[in-house]
C-alpha positions as CSV (number, residue, x, y, z in Angstrom):
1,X,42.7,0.4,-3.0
2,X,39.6,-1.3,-2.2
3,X,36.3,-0.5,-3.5
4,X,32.8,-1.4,-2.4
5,X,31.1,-3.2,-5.3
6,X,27.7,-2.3,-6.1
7,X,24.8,-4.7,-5.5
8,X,21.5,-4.4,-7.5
9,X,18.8,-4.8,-5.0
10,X,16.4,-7.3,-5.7
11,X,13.3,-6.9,-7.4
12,X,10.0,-7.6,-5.5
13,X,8.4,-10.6,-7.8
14,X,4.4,-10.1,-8.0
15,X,2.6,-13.8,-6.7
16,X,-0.9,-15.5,-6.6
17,X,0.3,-15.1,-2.3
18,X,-0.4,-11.5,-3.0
19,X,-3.7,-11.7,-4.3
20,X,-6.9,-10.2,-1.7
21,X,-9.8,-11.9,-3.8
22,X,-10.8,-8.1,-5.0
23,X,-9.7,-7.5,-8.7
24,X,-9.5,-4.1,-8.6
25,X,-7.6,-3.9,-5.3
26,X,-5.5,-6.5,-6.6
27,X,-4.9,-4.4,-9.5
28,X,-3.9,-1.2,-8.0
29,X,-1.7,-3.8,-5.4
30,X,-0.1,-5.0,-8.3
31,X,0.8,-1.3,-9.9
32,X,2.5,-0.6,-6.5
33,X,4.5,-3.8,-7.0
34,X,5.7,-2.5,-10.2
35,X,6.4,1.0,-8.8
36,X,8.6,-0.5,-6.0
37,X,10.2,-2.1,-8.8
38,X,11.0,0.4,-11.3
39,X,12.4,2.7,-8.3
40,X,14.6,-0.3,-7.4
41,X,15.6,-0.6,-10.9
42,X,16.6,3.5,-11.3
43,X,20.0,4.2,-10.7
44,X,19.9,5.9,-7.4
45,X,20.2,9.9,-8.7
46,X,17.2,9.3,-11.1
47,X,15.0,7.9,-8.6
48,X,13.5,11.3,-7.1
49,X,10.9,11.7,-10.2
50,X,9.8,8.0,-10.0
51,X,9.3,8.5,-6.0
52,X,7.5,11.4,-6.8
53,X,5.0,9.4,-8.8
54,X,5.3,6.1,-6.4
55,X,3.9,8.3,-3.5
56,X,0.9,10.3,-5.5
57,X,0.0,6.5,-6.1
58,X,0.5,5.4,-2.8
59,X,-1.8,8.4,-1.4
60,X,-4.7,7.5,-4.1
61,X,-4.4,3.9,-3.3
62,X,-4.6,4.1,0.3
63,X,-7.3,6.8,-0.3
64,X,-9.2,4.3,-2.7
65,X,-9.0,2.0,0.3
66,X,-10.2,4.1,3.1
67,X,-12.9,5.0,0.7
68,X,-14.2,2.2,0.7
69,X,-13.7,1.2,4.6
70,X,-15.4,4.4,5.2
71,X,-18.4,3.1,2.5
72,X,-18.8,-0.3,4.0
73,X,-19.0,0.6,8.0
74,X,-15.3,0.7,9.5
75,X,-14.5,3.6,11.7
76,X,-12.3,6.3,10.3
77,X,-9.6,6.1,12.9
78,X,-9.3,2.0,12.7
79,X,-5.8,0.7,12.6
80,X,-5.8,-0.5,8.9
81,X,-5.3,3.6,7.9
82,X,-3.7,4.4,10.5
83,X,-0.5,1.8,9.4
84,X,-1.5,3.8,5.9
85,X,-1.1,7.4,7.3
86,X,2.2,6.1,9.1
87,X,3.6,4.5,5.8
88,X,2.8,7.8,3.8
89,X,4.4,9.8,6.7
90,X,7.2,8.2,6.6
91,X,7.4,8.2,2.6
92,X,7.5,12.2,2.7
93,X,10.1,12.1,4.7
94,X,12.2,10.2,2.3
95,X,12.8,13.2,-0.1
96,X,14.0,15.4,2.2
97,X,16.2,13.1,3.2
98,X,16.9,12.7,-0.8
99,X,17.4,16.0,-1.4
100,X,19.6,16.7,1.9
101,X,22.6,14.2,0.5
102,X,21.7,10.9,1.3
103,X,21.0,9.3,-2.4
104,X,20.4,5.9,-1.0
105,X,17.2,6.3,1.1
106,X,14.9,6.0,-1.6
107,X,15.9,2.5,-2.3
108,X,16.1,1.4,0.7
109,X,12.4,3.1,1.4
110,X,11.6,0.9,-1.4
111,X,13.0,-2.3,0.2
112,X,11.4,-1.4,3.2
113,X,8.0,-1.1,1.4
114,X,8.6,-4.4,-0.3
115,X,9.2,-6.3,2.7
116,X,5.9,-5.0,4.5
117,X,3.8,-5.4,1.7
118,X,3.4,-8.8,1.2
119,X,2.3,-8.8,5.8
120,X,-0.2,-5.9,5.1
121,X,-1.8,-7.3,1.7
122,X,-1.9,-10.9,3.5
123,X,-4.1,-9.7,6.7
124,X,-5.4,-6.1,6.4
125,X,-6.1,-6.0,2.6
126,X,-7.4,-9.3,2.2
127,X,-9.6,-9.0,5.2
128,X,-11.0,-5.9,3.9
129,X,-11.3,-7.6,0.7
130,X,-13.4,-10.7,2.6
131,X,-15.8,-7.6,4.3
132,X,-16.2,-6.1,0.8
133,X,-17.3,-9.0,-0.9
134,X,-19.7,-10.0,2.8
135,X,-21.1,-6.8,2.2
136,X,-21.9,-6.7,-1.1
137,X,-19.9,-4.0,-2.5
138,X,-18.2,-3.1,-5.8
139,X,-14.9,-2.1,-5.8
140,X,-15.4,-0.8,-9.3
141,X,-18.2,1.2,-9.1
142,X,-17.8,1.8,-5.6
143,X,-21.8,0.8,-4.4
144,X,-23.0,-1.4,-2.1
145,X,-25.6,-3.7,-3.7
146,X,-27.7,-3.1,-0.8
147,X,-26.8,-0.6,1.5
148,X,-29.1,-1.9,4.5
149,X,-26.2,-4.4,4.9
150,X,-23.9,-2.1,6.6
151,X,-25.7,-1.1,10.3
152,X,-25.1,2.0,12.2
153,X,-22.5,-0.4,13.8
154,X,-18.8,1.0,12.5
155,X,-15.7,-1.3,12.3
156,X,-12.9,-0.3,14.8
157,X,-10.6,-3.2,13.6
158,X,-7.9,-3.4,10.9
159,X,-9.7,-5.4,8.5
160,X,-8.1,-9.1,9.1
161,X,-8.3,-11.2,12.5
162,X,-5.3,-9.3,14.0
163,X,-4.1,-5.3,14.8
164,X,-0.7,-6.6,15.3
């Protein structure tokens, strides 16, 4: 009889690579390392409440970012939230899938996540990070020091140098 041993998935380690140069992006970044990492560290029929709480995180931090996109002159269709509205599209779909029998898709939703992270905290965040600061505004109190800086002008990009 053979039997399939069980791997433990490897945990998504938190580096200075990961860092945007906006503390409290960085911060909330770093909470949604440590989500991704307490799911994959769940045995697999426990993981539906942490999800649960992972995605209401998710949808307030990609919320707190399209804030302030929308506070510092980016159009509200640009490409950085729409790779946030696909993400969270896809992560509802996950408990369905959960609850419909296959116990496995929450960690690999989670592996997933951790592989496109570091790509979208590397070019879109820290991008919108580098307009924040160019701007002027606080991340923590959410103002612009002087809100002449942003023009009429809207941003259609993603935030970095490239859409890809």
């Amino acid at each position: 009889m053979t039997t399939i041993a069980e791997t433990t998935p490897t945990l998504m380690p938190w580096t200075d690579s990961l860092n945007t140069g906006d503390a409290r992006m960085d911060e909330t970044h770093q909470e949604f390392v440590d989500m991704i990492n307490t799911i994959l560290a769940t045995p697999e029929d426990e993981q539906l409440p942490v999800y649960k709480e992972f995605l209401n995180h998710t949808v307030e931090h990609f919320a707190q970012e399209e804030r302030w996109m929308l506070a510092t002159g980016f159009s509200a269709d640009n490409c950085h939230a729409e790779h946030h509205a696909t993400i969270l599209e896809t992560m509802r779909v996950v408990e369905a899938h959960y609850l419909d029998t296959d116990k496995q898709i929450i960690t690999r939703m989670a592996e997933a996540l951790a592989e496109w992270f570091p790509g979208h905290a590397n070019s879109m965040d820290a991008g919108l990070a580098a307009h924040l600061k160019s701007v002027g505004f606080d991340s923590v109190t959410e103002t612009l020091a002087d809100p002449s800086a942003i023009k009429n002008v809207t941003m259609s990009g993603c935030g970095s140098v490239s859409c890809s």
